[in-house]
C-alpha positions as CSV (number, residue, x, y, z in Angstrom):
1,X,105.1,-38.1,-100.5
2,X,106.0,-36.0,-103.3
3,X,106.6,-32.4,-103.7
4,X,104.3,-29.9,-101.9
5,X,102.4,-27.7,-104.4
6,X,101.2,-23.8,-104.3
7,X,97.5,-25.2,-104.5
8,X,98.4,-27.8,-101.8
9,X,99.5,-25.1,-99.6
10,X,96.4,-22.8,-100.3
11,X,94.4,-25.5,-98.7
12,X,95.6,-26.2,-96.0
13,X,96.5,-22.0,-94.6
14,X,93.2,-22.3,-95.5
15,X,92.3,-24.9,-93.1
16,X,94.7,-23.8,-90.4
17,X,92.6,-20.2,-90.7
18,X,89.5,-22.3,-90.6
19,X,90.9,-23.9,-87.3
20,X,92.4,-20.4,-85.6
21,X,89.1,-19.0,-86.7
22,X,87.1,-21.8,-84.7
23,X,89.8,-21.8,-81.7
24,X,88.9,-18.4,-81.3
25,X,85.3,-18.4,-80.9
26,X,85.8,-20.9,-77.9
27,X,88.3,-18.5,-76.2
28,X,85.9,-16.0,-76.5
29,X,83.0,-18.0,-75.5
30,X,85.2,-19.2,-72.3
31,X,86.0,-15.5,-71.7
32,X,82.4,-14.4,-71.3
33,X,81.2,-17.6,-69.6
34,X,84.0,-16.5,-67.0
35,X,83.7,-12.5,-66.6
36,X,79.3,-13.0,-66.9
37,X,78.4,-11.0,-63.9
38,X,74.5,-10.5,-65.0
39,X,71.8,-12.8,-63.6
40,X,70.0,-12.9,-67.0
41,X,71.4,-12.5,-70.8
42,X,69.9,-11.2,-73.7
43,X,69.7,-14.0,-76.4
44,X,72.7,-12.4,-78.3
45,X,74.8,-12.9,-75.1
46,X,73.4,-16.3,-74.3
47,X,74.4,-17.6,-77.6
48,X,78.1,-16.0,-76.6
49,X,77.9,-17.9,-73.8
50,X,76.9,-20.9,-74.6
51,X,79.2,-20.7,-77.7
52,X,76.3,-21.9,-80.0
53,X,74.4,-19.7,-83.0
54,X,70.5,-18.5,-82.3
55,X,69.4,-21.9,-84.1
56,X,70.9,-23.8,-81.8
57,X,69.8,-21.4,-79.0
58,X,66.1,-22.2,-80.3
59,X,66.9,-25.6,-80.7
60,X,67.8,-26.0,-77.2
61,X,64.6,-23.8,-76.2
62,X,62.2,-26.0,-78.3
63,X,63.4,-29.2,-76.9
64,X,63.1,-27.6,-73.6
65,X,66.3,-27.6,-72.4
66,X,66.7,-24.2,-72.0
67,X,63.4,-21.8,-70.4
68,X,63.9,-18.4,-72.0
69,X,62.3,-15.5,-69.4
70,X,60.2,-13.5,-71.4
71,X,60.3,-9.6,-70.2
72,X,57.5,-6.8,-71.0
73,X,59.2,-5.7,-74.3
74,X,58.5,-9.1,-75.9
75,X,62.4,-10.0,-75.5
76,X,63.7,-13.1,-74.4
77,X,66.2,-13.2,-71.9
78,X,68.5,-16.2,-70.4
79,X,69.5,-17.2,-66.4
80,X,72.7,-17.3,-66.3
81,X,72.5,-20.0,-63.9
82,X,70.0,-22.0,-65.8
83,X,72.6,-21.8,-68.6
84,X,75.4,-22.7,-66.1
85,X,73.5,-25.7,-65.4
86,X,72.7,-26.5,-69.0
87,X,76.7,-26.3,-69.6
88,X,77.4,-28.4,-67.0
89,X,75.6,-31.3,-68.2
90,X,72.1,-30.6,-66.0
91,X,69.1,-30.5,-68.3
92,X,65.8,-31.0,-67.1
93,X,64.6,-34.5,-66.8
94,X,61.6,-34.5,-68.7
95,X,63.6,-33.4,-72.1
96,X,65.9,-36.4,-71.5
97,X,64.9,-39.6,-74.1
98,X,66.2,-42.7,-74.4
C-alpha cells in the first residue's frame, strides 16, 4: 500500500463531497416526491421530482414518455400522477422498443 499522500487525500474528500453532494439531491428529490400535494408541477418541480435535469425532462417528453399539459401562458406543466406512474416503472406502451 504505501504511505497516503496530501494529493491522495485531496482526491478522494473530493470524491466523498462529490458523493454527499449526489446523496443529497436524492434525499431531496425523495422529500418532494413525498410532501407533492399539487395535481400538476411546473417543469422546475417536475425535474425535482423526478430527480432528473430539464434535458432529461425533455428527453423523457420527446420519447413520449412523459405528456407535458400545456396551460394558456405557453408553460408546460406535469401530472403528478402521470409522473407517479412514470416513476413506478409505467410508461406508455407505444414509447416501449425492443
Amino acid at each position: 500500500m504505501g504511505r497516503p499522500t496530501k494529493q491522495n487525500n485531496q482526491t478522494e474528500i473530493g470524491y466523498i463531497k462529490e458523493l454527499l453532494s449526489r446523496i443529497e439531491k436524492k434525499v431531496d428529490s425523495i422529500h418532494i416526491r413525498v410532501n407533492v400535494s399539487k395535481d400538476f408541477l411546473a417543469t422546475r418541480e417536475a425535474c425535482n421530482y423526478l430527480g432528473v435535469c430539464r434535458s432529461r425532462l425533455w428527453k423523457l417528453v420527446q420519447e413520449g414518455k412523459i405528456t407535458p399539459s400545456e396551460e394558456e401562458n405557453g408553460r408546460k406543466r406535469y401530472a403528478t400522477a402521470e409522473l407517479k406512474k412514470y416513476l413506478a416503472g409505467e410508461v406508455k406502451e407505444d414509447t416501449i422498443t425492443a
